[in-house]
C-alpha positions in Angstrom: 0.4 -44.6 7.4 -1.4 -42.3 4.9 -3.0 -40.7 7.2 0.1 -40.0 8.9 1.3 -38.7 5.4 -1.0 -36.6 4.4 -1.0 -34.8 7.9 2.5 -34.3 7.1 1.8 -32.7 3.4 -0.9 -30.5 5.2 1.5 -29.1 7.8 4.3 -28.7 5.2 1.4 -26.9 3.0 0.5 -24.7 5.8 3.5 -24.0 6.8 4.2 -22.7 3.4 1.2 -20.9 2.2 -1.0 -20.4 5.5 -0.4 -16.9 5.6 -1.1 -16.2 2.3 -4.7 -18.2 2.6 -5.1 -16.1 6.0 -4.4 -12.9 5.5 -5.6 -13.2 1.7 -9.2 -14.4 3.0 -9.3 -11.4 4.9 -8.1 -9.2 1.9 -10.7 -10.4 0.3 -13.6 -9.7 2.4 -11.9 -6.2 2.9 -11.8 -5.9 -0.9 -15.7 -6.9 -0.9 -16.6 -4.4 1.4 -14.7 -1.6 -0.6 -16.3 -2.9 -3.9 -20.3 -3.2 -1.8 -19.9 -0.3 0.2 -23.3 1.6 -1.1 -24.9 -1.7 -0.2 -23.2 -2.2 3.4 -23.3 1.1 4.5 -26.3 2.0 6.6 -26.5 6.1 5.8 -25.1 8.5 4.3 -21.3 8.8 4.9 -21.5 12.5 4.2 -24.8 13.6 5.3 -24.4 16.2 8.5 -27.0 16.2 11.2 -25.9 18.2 14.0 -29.0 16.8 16.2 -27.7 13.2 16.3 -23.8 14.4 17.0 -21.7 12.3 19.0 -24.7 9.3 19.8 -22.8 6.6 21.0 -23.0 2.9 18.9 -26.8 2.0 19.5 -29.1 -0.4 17.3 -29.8 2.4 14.4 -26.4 3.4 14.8 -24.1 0.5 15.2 -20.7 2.9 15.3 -21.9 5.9 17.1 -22.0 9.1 15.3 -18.9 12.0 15.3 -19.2 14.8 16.0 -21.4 16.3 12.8 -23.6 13.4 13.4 -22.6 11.6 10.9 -22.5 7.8 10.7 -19.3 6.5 11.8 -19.7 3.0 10.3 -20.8 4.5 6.8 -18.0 6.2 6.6 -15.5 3.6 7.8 -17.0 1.3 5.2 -16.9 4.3 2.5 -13.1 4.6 3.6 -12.2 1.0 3.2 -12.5 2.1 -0.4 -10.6 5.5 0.0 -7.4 3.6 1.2 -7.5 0.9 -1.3 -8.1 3.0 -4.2 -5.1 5.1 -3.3 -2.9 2.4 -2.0 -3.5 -0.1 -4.8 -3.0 2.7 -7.4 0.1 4.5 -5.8 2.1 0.9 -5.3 1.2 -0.2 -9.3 2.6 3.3 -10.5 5.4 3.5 -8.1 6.4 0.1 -9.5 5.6 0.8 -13.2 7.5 4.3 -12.7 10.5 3.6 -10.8 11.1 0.1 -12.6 12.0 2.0 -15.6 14.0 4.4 -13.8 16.2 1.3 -12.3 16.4 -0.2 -15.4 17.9 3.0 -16.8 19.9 3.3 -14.3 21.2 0.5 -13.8 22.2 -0.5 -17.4 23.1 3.2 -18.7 26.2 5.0 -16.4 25.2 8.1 -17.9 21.9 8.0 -17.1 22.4 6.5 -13.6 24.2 9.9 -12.8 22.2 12.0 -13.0 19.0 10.1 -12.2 19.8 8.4 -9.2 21.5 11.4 -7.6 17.7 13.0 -7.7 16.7 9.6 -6.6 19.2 9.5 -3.6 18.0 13.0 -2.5 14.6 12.1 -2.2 15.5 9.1 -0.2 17.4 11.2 2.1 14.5 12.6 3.9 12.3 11.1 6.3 9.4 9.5 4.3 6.7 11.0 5.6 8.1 14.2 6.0 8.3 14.0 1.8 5.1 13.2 2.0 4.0 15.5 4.2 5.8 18.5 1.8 4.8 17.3 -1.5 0.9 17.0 -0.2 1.4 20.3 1.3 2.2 22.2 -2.3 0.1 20.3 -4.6 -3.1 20.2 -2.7 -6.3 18.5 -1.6 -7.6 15.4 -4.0 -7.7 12.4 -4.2 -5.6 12.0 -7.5 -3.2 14.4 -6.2 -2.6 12.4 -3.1 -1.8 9.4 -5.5 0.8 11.7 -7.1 2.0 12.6 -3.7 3.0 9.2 -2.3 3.9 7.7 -6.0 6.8 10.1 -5.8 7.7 9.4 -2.3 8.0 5.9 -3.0 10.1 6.2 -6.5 13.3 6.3 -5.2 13.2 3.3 -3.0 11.9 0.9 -6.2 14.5 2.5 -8.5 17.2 2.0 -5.9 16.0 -1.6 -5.6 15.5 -2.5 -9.4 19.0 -0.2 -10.0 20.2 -3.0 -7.5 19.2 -6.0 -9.5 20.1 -4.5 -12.9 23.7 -3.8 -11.7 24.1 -7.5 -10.7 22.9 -9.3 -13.6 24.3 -7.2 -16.6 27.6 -8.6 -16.1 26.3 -12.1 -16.6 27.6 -14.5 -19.5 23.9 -14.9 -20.5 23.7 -10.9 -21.1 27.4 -11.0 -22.7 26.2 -13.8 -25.0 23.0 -11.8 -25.9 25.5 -8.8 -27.2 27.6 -10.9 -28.8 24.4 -12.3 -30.8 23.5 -8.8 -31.9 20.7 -8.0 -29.5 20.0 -4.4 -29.0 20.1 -2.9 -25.4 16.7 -2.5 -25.2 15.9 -5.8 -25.9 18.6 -6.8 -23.5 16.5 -4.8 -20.7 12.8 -5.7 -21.3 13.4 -9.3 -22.4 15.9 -10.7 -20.5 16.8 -8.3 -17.1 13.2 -7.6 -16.5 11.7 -10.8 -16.1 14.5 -11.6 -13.5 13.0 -8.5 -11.6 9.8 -9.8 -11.3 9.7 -11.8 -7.6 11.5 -8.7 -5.5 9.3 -6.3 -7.5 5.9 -8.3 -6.5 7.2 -8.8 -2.7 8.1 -5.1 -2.9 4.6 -4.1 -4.0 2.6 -6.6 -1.7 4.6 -4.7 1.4 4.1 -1.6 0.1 0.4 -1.6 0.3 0.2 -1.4 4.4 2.8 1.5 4.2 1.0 3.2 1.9 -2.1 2.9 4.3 0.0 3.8 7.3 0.9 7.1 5.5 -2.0 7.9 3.7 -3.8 7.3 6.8 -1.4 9.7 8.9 -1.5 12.4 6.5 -5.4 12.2 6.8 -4.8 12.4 10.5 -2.3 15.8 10.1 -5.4 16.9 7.9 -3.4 17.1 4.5 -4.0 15.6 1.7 -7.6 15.5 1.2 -10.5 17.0 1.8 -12.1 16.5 5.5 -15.4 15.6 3.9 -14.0 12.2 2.4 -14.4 9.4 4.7 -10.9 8.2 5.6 -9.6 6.1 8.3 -7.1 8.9 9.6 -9.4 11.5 9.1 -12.0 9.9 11.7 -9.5 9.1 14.0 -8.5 12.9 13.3 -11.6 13.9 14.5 -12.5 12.5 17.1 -9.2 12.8 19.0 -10.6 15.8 20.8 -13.2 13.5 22.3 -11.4 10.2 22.8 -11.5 10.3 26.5 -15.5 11.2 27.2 -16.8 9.5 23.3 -14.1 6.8 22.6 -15.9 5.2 19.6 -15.3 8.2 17.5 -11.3 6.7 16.9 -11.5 3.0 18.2 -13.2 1.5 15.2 -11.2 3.6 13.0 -7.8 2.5 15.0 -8.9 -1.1 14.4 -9.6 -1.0 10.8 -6.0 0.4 9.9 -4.6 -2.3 12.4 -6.5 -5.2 10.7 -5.8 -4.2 6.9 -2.2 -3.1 8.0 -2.1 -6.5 9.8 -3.6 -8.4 6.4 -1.2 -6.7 4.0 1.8 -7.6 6.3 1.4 -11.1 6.7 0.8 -11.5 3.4 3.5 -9.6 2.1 5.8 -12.0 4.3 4.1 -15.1 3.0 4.9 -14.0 -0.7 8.3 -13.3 0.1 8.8 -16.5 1.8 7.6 -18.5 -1.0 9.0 -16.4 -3.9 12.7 -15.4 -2.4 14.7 -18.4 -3.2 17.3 -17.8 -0.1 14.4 -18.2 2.5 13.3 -21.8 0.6 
């Protein structure tokens, strides 16, 4: 009988946090290999050496090379750390940024229109196309990419927080805080911003694998930064023109976006199944 129990509590566990344990395990080890990459790479991720160009995946080179002869698995490992460094950083100040633009908007009318109509224009183009412009006039770099796809994703976290803001300031709790003399801001950042929490952290756990997917196809379009870093898209950029006769120059490439795409997904899924109340 308790064996039949606690089969029945492992299921039920599973059930609810298996992906997270999945796809976080592999989060992790990607996260490890970012963090160790000097130590798991096997040359130099930039170093050019026309004389080894396009070796296919052998014992000293277990990737192949591209076509500068440069080590395809160096720089795969080297752009494990490109993507999360950019993807980490634009999701945490797309949610810091455009939080306090919903908030704003949401509770001030005066504010919300003229805001959100800037907000609503953004979101009206395609967004990779946005991205695709804004990289195109600020330039190459890594910081400037950040600033690129930060502003691409503003108006869909404002829109969202707006959202939330609009539904919960009518509230008796929020009239009762009035009546008692609390100021707005206090209103906002004490008692509307905690309710935000659990759509914001499902909102930032999805947005990670978009933020790969774009930041890997803007590398792939060649815009955004420089050819030189290692970047998923970039190698996959590369070695398009040879896919056919040297097909390891994009295949590992494809696969690493796929996996960390794949990792991010899942576990932005399991977060939102555990954190939204209507899917309990």
């Amino acid at each position: 009988m308790e064996t039949i129990k606690s089969r029945a509590k492992f299921i039920f566990f599973m059930k609810r946090y298996g992906r997270i344990i999945i796809a976080g395990t592999v989060l992790i080890i990607i996260m490890l290999i970012a963090i160790l990459a000097p130590l798991i790479a096997t040359h130099d991720p930039y170093k050019v050496n026309i004389y080894e160009a396009k070796i296919t995946p052998n014992d000293e080179y277990i990737m192949g090379t591209d076509a500068y002869g440069r080590d395809i698995f160096s720089r795969i490992i080297y752009g494990t750390r490109t993507s999360l460094i950019i993807s980490v950083s634009v999701n945490a100040l797309a949610i810091i940024i455009g939080t306090i633009i919903g908030l704003m908007c949401g509770y001030f009318l005066y504010v919300d229109r003229i805001v959100m109509r800037i907000m609503e224009a953004l979101n009206a183009l395609p967004m990779l196309l946005l991205a695709i412009v804004f990289a195109s006039v600020l330039g190459q770099g890594v910081d400037k990419l950040i600033i690129c796809l930060t502003m691409v994703n503003l108006p869909g976290i404002a829109r969202l927080v707006r959202s939330q803001v609009l539904s919960l300031k009518e509230k008796e709790f929020i009239e009762s805080a009035k009546a008692s003399g609390a100021s707005n801001f206090r209103i906002i950042f004490k008692y509307i911003l905690p309710l935000c929490y659990s759509p914001l952290i499902i909102r930032f756990t999805n947005g990670l694998s978009a933020t790969i997917l774009t930041q890997s196809t803007l590398s792939f379009l060649g815009v955004g930064l420089d050819s030189r870093i290692p970047t998923w898209g970039g190698i996959i950029g590369e070695g398009r023109a040879y896919m056919v006769v040297y097909p390891h120059m994009c295949t590992y490439a494809g696969l690493a976006i796929i996996i960390t795409v794949l990792a991010f997904s899942i576990f932005g899924d399991g977060v939102r199944d555990v954190l939204d109340p209507k899917l309990r």
